[in-house]
C-alpha positions in Angstrom: 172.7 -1.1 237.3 173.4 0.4 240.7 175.4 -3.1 241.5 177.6 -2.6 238.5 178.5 0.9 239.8 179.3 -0.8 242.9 181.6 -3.5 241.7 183.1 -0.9 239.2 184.3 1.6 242.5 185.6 -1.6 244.1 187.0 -2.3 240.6 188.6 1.6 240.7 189.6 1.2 244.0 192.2 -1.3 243.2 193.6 0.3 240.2 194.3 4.1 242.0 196.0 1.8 244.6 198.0 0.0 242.2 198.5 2.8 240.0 196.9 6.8 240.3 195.8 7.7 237.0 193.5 10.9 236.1 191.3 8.1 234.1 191.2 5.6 237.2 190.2 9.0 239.4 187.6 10.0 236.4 185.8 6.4 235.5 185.1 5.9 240.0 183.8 9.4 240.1 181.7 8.9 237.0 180.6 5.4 239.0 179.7 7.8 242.5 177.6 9.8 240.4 175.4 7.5 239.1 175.1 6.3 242.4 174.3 9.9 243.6 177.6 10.4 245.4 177.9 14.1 244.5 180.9 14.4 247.4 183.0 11.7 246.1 182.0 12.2 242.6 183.7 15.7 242.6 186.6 14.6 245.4 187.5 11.9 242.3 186.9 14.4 239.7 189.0 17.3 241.3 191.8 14.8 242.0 192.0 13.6 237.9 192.1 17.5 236.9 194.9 17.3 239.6 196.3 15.0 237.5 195.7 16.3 234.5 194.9 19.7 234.4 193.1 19.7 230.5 191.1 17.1 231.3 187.2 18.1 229.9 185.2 15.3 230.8 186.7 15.7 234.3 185.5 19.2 234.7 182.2 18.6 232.8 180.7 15.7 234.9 182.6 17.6 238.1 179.8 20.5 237.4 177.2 18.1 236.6 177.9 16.9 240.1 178.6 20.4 241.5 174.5 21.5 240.4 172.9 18.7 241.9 173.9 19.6 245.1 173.3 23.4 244.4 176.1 24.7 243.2 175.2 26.3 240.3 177.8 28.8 240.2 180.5 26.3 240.9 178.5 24.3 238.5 178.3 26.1 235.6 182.2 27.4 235.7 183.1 23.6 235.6 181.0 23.4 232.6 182.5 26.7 231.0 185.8 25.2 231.7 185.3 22.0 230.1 184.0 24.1 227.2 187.1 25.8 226.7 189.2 22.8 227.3 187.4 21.8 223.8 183.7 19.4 225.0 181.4 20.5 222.7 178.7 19.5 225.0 179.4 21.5 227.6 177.7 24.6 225.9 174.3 22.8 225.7 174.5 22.1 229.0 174.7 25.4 229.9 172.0 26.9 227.9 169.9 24.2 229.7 171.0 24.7 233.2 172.6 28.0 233.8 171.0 30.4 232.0 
């Protein structure tokens, strides 16, 4: 699994240098945090809200990464964000880890 993550950044890599999108940005720093790349995971994810500024997933997974390094404050107003922006999931998340 950790290879596919690999060849899926390289994959990423390419596109935001063909093309910058807020999904290319979003899908490499979803593959940096599986490989426990906290830093570029939120660099990515801070450049797709930069992007586009509603994106929920973007600012959900961006406070995932956020708490694992120990921002939980940080963390958990990513995950309120991405609450309000309309992911239902977010909310659960909270309760579990910021409460």
């Amino acid at each position: 699994m950790e290879e596919d993550n690999r060849g899926a950044i390289q994959d990423f890599n390419k596109s935001i240098e063909l093309k910058p999108t807020a999904l290319a940005y979003y899908n490499r720093g979803y593959s940096k945090g599986k490989l426990e790349d906290y830093h570029g995971a939120i660099q990515d994810f801070t450049k797709a809200i930069e992007l586009e500024p509603e994106y929920a997933l973007a600012y959900y997974f961006r406070g995932i990464a956020k708490y694992e390094l120990g921002d939980i404050d940080g963390g958990c107003l990513d995950l309120s964000k991405a609450g309000e922006l309309g992911d239902e999931t977010a909310y659960d998340t909270i309760r579990d880890l910021c409460n």
